[in-house]
FITOR-96398 format. One record per residue (C-alpha): z, x, y. Coordinates in steps of 0.05 Angstrom, whole numbers, plus 5000, padded with zeros to 4 digits. Layout:
REM residues N
ZXY ...
REM end
This chain:
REM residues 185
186614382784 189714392717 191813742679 197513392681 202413422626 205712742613 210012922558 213613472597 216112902657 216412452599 222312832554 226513002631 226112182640 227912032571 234012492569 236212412629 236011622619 239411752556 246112042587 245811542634 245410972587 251311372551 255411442609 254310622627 256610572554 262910932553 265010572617 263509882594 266810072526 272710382558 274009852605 272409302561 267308932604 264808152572 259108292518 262209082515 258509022446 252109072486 255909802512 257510032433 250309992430 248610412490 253610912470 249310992404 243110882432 244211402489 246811892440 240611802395 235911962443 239912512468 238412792405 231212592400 229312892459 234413452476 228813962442 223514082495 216014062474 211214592468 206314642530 198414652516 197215202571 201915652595 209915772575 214315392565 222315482574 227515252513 233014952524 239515232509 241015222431 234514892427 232615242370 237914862328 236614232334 228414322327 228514342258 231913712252 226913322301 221513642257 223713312197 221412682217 213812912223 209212442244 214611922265 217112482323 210712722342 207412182360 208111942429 205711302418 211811262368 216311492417 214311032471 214710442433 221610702405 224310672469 222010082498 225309782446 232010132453 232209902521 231209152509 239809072494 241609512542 239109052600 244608562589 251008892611 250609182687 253709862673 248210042628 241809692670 240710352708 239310622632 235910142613 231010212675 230310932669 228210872589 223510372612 220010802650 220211402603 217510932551 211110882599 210211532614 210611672542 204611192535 201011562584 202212102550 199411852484 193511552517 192612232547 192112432474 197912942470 203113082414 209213422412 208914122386 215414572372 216615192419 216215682357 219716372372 214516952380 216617622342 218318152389 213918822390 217319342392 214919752450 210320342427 209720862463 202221062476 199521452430 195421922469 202122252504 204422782449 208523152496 210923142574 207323462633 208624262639 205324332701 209824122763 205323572808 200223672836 197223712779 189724002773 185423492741 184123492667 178123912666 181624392699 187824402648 183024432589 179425012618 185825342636 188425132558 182125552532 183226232570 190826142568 192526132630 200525952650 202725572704 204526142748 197126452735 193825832756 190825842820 192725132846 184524902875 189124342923 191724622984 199024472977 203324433050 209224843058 
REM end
């Protein structure tokens, strides 16, 4: 059995915690619920880590899948280095972007669900793994192998090669060849 990867369960909580906590936001703001300044914060809070962790790790075995227009957004959760990488970071980060949340009922369910990203991102961090871009690999171009110089001139069943190079060496044609595989009719 192969490890588990905490990170990987940790970034699908965290995200999709994040549009929750927006979406709790934008209703609390929109309807002007009592303490809606506890929903302004969702909004940016849930947008932030929308961002943070919209750009899927790297796996340590095995491939991983990018998200759509992934590759844009990368760079800019790069930038931060150490203070992105680092799970333990991350975990704490969100633990404490859930604290406000937990005030206004429209955003609890958030609130919960950052909670328990923030733990899994501890695991994860105990576990001792780090997040790692998904760096594109340069496509080979496909070579064709460079044994084949030409196409088959025989039709099959071909005789085997020992045959052909004999046959090469007196220079024998197809229709001279006498085929040494009985061939049905």
């Amino acid at each position: 059995m192969g490890r588990i990867e905490w990170a990987m369960w940790a970034n699908e909580q965290a995200l999709a915690s994040g549009v929750i906590l927006l979406a709790g936001g934008i209703v609390a703001v929109a309807g002007q619920f009592k303490n809606w300044e506890f929903a302004a914060y969702a909004v940016a809070a849930g947008v932030f880590i929308c961002l943070l962790e919209y750009p899927r790790g790297r796996r340590k075995k095995g491939s991983t899948l990018e998200r759509c227009g992934q590759r844009f957004m990368t760079p800019a959760v790069k930038i931060f280095g150490p203070l992105t990488r680092n799970y333990y970071v991350r975990a704490f980060l969100h633990a404490a972007l859930a604290v406000p949340g937990g005030f206004l009922l429209s955003t609890v369910l958030g609130t919960v669900c950052l909670g328990i990203a923030s733990l899994i991102y501890l695991l994860a961090a105990v576990c001792g793994e780090e997040w790692q871009p998904i760096e594109a690999k340069p496509q080979e171009k496909p070579r064709i192998a460079e044994t084949i110089k030409r196409p088959p001139e025989n039709p099959p069943p071909r005789p085997p090669p020992e045959a052909r190079k004999k046959a090469a060496v007196e220079g024998a044609v197809g229709e001279e060849y006498d085929n040494p595989f009985p061939v049905a009719e």
